[in-house]
C-alpha positions, 0 to 999 in steps of 0.5 A: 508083682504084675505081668509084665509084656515089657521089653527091658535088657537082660541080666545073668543071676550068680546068687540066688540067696533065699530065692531058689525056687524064684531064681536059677543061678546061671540063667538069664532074666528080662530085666525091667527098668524100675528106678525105684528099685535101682535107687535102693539097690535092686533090680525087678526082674522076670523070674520063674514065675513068669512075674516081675518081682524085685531081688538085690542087685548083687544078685545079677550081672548085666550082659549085652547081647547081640540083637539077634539073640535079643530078638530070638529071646523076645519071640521064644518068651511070646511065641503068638506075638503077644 
């Protein structure tokens, strides 16, 4: 677990199986590129929490957004530019 101010793509959680506290179904999360992680089927992901942590990868889908809303995603997660 770390802060995290990195810039990864985002994904979409449909389980949240033993996290629900940590996860929202139907809510979007910053993924962080980890491979490490990929190679044993999770993802590290920016949770409720505010930190990165890693959950199963059959928890999220991947989803492209337009760069607009990706840009508009990063401002709101750092609204003074951090």
């Amino acid at each position: 677990m770390r802060k995290t101010t990195s810039t990864g793509s985002y994904v979409l959680c449909v389980r949240n199986d033993g996290y629900p506290a940590s996860l929202l179904v139907r809510r979007l999360y910053q993924r962080v590129p980890d491979r490490n992680a990929a190679a044993r089927g999770l993802l590290r992901v920016v949770d409720e929490s505010g930190e990165d942590y890693l959950y199963p990868e059959n928890f999220f889908v991947s989803i492209a957004l337009p760069r607009p809303v990706t840009r508009a995603m990063r401002a709101a997660a750092h609204p003074y530019g951090r």
